[in-house]
NURO-903433 format. One record per atom (N, C-alpha, C): x, y, z; atom name; residue in three letters. Coordinates in steps of 0.05 Angstrom, whole numbers. Example, Ala and Ser with C-alpha at 12.3 -4.5 7.8 and 13.67 -1.06 7.14 Angstrom:
// residues 2
+--------+--------+--------+-------+--------+
|      X |      Y |      Z | atome | residu |
+--------+--------+--------+-------+--------+
|    264 |   -114 |    156 |     N |    ALA |
|    246 |    -90 |    156 |    CA |    ALA |
|    264 |    -66 |    156 |     C |    ALA |
|    257 |    -45 |    142 |     N |    SER |
|    273 |    -21 |    143 |    CA |    SER |
|    258 |      1 |    157 |     C |    SER |
+--------+--------+--------+-------+--------+
END
This chain:
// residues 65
+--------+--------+--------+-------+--------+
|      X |      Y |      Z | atome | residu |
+--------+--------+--------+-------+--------+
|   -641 |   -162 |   -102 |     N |    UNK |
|   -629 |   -189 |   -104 |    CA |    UNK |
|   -601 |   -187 |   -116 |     C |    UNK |
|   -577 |   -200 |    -99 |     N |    UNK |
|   -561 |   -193 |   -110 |    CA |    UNK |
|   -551 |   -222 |   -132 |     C |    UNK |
|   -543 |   -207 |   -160 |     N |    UNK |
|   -532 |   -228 |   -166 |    CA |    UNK |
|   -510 |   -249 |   -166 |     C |    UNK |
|   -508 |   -269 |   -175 |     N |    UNK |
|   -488 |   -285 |   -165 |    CA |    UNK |
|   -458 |   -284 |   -184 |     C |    UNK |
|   -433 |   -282 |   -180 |     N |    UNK |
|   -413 |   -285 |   -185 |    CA |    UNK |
|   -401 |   -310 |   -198 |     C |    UNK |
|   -397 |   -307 |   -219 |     N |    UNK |
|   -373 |   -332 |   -225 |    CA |    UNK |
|   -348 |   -337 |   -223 |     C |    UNK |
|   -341 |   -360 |   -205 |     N |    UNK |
|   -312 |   -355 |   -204 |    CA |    UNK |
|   -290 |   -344 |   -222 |     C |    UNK |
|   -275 |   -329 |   -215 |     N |    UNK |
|   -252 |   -322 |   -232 |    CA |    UNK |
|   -235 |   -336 |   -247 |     C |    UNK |
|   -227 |   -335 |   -269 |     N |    UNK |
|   -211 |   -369 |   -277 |    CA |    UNK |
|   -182 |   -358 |   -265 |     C |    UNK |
|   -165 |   -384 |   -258 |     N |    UNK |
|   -136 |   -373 |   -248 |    CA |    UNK |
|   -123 |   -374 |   -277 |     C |    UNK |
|   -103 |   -351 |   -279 |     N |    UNK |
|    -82 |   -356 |   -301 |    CA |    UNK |
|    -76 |   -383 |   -297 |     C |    UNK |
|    -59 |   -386 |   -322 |     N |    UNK |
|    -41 |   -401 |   -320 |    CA |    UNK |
|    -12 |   -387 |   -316 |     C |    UNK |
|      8 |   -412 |   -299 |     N |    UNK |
|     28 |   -402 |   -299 |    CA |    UNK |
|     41 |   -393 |   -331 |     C |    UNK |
|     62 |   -385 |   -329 |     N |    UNK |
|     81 |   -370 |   -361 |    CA |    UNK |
|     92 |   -396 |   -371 |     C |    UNK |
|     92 |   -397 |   -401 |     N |    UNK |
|    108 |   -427 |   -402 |    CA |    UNK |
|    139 |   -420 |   -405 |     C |    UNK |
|    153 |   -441 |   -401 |     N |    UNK |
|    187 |   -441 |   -396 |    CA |    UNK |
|    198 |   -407 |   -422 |     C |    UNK |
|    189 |   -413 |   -442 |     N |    UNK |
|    191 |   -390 |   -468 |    CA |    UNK |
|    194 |   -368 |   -457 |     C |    UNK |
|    168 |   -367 |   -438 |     N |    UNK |
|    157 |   -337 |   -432 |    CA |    UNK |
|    168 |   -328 |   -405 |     C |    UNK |
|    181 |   -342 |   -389 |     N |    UNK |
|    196 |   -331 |   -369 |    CA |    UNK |
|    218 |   -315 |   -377 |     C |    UNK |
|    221 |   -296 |   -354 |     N |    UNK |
|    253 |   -281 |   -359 |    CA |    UNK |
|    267 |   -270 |   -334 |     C |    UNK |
|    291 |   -275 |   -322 |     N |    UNK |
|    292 |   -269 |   -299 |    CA |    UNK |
|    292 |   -238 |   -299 |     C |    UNK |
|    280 |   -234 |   -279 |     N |    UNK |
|    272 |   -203 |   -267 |    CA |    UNK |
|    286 |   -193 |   -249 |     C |    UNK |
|    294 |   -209 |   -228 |     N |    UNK |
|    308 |   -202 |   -203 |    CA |    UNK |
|    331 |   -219 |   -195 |     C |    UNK |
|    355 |   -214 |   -188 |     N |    UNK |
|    372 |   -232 |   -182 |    CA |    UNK |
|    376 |   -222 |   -147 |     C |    UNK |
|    379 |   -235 |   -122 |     N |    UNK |
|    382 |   -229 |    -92 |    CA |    UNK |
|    405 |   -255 |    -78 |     C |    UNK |
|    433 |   -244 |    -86 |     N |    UNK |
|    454 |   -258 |    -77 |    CA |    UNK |
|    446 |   -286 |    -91 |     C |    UNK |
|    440 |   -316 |    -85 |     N |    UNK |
|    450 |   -323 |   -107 |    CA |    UNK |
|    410 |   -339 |   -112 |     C |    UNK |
|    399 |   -322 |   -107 |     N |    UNK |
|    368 |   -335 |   -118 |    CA |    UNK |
|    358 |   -314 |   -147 |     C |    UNK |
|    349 |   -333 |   -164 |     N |    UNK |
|    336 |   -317 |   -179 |    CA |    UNK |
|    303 |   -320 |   -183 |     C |    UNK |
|    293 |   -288 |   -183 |     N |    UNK |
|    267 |   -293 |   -190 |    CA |    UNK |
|    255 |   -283 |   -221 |     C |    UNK |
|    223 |   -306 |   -221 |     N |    UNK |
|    223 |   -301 |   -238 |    CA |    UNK |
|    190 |   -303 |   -239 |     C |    UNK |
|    172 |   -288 |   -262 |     N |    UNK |
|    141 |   -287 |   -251 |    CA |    UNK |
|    135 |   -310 |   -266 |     C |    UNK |
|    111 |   -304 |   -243 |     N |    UNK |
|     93 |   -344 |   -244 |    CA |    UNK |
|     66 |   -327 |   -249 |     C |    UNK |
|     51 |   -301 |   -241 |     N |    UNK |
|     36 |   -290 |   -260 |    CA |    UNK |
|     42 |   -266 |   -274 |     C |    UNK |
|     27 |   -261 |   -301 |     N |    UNK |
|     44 |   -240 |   -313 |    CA |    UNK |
|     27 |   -211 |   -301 |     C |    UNK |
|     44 |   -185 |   -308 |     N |    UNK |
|     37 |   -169 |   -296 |    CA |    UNK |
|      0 |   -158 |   -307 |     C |    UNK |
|     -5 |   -166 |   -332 |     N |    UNK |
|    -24 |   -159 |   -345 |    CA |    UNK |
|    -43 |   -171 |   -336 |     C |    UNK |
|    -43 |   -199 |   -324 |     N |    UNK |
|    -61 |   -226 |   -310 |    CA |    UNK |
|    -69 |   -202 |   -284 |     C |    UNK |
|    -53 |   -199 |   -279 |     N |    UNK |
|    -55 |   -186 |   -245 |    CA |    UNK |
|    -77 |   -161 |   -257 |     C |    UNK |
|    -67 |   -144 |   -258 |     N |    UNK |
|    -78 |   -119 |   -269 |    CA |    UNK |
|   -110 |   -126 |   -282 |     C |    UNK |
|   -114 |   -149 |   -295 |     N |    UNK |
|   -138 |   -153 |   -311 |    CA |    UNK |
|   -159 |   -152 |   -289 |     C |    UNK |
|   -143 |   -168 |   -267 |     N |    UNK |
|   -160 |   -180 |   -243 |    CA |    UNK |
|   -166 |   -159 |   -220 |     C |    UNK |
|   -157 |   -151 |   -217 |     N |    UNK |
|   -160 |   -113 |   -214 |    CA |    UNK |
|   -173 |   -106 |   -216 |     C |    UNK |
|   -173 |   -103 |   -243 |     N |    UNK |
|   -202 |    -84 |   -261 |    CA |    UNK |
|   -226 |   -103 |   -249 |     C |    UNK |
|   -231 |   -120 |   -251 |     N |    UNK |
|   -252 |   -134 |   -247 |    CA |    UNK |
|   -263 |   -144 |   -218 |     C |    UNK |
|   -240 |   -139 |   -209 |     N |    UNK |
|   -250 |   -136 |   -175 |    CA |    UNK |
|   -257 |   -113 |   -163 |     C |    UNK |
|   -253 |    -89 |   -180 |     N |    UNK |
|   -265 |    -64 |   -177 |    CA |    UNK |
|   -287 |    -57 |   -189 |     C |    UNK |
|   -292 |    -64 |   -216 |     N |    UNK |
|   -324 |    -63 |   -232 |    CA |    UNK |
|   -340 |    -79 |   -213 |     C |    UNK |
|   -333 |   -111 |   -196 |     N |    UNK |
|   -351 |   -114 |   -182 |    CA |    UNK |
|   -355 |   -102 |   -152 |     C |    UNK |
|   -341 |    -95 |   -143 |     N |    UNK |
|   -343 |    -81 |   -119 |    CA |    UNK |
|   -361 |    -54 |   -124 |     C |    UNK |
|   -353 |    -45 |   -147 |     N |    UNK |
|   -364 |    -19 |   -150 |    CA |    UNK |
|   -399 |    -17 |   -165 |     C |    UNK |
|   -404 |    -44 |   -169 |     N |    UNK |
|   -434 |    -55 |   -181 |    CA |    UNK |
|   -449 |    -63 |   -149 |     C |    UNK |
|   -426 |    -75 |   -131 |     N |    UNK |
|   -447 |    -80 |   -101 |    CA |    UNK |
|   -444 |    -61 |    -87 |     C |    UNK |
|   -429 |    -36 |    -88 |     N |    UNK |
|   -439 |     -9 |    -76 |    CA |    UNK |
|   -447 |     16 |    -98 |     C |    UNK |
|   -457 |     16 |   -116 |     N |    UNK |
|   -478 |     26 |   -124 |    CA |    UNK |
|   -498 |     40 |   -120 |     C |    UNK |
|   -497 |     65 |   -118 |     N |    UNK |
|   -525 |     80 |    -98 |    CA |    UNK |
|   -526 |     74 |    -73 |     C |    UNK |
|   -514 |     59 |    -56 |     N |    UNK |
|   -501 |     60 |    -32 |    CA |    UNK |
|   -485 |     89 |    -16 |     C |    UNK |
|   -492 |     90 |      7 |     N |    UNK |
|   -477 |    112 |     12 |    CA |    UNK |
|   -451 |    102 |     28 |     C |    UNK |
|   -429 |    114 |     27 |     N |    UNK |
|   -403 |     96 |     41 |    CA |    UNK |
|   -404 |    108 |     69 |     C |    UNK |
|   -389 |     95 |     87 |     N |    UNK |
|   -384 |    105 |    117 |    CA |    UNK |
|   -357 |     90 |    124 |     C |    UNK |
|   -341 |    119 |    126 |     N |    UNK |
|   -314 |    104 |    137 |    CA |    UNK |
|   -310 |    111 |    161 |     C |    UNK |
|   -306 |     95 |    193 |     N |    UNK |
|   -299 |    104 |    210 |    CA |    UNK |
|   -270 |    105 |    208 |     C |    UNK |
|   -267 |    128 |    231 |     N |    UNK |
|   -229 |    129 |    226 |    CA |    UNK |
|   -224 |    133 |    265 |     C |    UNK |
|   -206 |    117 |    278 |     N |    UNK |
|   -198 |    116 |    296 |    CA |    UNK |
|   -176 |    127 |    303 |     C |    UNK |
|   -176 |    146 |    320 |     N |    UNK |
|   -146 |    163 |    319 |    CA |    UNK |
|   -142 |    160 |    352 |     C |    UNK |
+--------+--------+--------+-------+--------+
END
């Protein structure tokens, strides 16, 4: 039985404080709307679960050449 998942909560965006521009490209500037650590957390946790529903599973990769 597999168990069931709870949705992921979304960050929140950075507040005005916590922005900093990162990138400037002729005359646009960017700047992050999630932080790099948000990303990364979510990562981890989309791999602990992936790696809990193949579990004692055996993998099979076809490869097409």
């Amino acid at each position: 039985m597999q168990k069931k998942s709870t949705p992921a909560k979304r960050p929140q965006p950075l507040k005005k404080t916590q922005r900093k521009i990162i990138m400037q490209v002729l005359d646009k500037h960017f700047i992050p709307y999630i932080s790099n650590q948000d990303i990364q957390t979510r990562i981890d946790a989309l791999a602990s679960q992936i790696n809990e529903d193949y579990a004692g599973k055996k993998s099979f990769v076809y490869r097409y050449t």
